[in-house]
N, C-alpha and C positions, 0 to 999 in steps of 0.2 A: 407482681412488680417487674417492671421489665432488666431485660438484663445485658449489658455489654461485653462483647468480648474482645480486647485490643491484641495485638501482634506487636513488638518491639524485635527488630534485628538484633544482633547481636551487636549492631555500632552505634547502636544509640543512646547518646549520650544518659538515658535512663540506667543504662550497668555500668557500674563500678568495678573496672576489672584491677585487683593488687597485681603485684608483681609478680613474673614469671610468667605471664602468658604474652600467644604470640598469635598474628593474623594469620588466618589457611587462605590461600587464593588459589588460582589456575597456575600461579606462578609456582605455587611451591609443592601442592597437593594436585596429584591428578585425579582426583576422585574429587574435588572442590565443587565442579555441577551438580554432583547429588546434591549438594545442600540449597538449602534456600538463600538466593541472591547469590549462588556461585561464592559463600565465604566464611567464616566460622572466626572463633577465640578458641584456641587450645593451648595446652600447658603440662608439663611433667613433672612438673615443681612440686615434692610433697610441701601440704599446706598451703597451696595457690588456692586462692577464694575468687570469689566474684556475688558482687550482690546488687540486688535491684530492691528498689523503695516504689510501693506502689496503692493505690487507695482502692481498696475492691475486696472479693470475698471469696477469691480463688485464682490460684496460678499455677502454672506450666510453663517447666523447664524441657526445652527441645535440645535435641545434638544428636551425634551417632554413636552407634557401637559399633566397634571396631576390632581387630584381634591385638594387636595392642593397646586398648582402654584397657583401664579396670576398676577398683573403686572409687567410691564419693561418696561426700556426707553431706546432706541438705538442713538446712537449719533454718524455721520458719517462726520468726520473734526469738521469742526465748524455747521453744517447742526443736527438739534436735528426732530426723528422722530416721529409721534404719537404714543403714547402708545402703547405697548400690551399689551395681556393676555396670559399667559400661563394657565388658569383654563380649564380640559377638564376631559373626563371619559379615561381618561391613555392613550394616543395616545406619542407615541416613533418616533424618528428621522422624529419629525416635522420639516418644516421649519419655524424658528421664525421671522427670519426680511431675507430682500432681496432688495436689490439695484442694477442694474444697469444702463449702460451709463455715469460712470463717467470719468472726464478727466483722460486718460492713466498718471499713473505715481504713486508718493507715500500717502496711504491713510493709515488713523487708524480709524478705528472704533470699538465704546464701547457701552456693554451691561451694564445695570445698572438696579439693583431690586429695584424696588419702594413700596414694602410694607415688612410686615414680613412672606410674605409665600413666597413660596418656588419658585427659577428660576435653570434653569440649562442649563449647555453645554455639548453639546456631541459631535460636529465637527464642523470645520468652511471649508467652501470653496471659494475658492474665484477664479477671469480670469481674464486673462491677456492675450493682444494682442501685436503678436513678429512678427517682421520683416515688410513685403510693402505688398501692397494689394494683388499682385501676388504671393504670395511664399506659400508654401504649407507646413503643419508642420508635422515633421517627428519625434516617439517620441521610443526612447528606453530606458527601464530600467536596468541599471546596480544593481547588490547586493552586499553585501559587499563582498561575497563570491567570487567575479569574481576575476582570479586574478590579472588583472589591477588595484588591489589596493595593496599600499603593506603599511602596517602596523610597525612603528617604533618599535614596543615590543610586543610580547604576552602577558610580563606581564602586559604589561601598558593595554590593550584595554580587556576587559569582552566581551564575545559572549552571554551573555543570562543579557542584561540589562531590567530595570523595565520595564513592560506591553512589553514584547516582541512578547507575542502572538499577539499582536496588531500590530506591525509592518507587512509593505506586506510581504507576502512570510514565516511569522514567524520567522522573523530572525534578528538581525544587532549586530551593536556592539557600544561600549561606553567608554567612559575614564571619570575622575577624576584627571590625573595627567600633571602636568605642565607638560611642552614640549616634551608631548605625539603628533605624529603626523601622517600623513598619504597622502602618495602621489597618484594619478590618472593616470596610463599614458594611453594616448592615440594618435592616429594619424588624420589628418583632413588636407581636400583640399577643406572647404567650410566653411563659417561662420554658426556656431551650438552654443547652450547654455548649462552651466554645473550646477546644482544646488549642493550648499552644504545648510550644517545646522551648528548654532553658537548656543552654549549657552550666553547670554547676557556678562555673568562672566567671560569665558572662559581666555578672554585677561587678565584678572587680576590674575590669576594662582589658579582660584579655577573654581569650577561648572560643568559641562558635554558637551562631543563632543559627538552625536548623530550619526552617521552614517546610514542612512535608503538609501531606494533603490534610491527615488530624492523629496527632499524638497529644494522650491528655496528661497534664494536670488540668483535672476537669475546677471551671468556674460556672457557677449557674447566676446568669443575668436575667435582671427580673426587665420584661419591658411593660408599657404602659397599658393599663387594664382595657 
């Protein structure tokens, strides 16, 4: 059965960070280039969580250790894992916790800091198995730039949304505005998967539509035999 493995930054809208955490940049942390996209969520809040909802059967929490980290409790469903430590001499896009083998389908799991030093995120990954044991997975990236996409407004959609450089290829686009929208088209003579991205808000007429090259909530379209 073939297998995916997605990357989520730390800003994307997939993580739910509560309160008490704060953005790492170049602005504030000089050590911020170690990480991936030059930027992190960090927090010294005892009891600051953050959690991600994800469909798959294994995931990876990334950050660093640091000589100010120290511990955290990961929690995966109702399943609570042993401790960690984040205390280390400045080690970058560590992996912090790691599960797999879980049943295919929908999971959340949360990082939570258990003292008042320091925990941080820097990417989450996680995989997911598509299709039957024989099929073989074929993966191509579209950009927003392709133009199989076609954009309801210029003015509605910004080309250089926040941490852009961080997007693949340094590029996507963004909105803010109600029924801002954007269609895909494409053709298909096989069952394939299309990934979008929601801001949580979106439906409510507020918050951000993300556009990047493929971040899933995966849908599987059947096209014509």
């Amino acid at each position: 059965m073939p297998s995916l493995t997605i990357t989520g930054e730390e800003n994307s809208p997939l993580i739910t960070f509560g309160s008490g955490w704060t953005i790492g940049t170049s602005q504030t942390d000089k050590f911020a280039s170690s990480y991936s996209g030059s930027s992190y969520m960090a927090t010294h809040t005892i009891g600051a969580f953050a959690s991600f909802v994800f469909n798959g059967t294994g995931v990876q929490i990334f950050g660093a250790k640091r000589v100010d980290h120290g511990p955290y409790a990961v929690k995966v469903d109702d399943t609570l894992y042993p401790t960690g430590n984040g205390t280390a001499p400045d080690l970058y896009q560590e992996n912090l916790f790691t599960v797999n083998g879980l049943d295919r389908g929908p999971h959340t799991v949360t990082i939570t800091n258990q003292g008042d030093s320091w925990v941080d995120v820097d990417f989450i990954t996680w995989s997911t198995d598509l299709g039957n044991a024989a099929d073989k997975l074929f993966v191509t990236i579209v950009k927003d730039t392709d133009p199989s996409f076609s954009f309801s407004s210029a003015l509605a959609w910004i080309t250089n949304p926040k941490n852009v450089g961080s997007f693949l290829g340094g590029s996507g686009r963004a909105t803010a505005n109600p029924g801002a929208s954007v269609v895909y088209t494409f053709q298909v003579q096989f069952v394939f998967s299309v990934c979008v991205i929601n801001s949580p808000t979106l439906y409510q007429g507020r918050g951000r539509l993300v556009i990047r090259s493929c971040w899933p909530q995966w849908r599987t379209i059947h096209g014509p035999a």
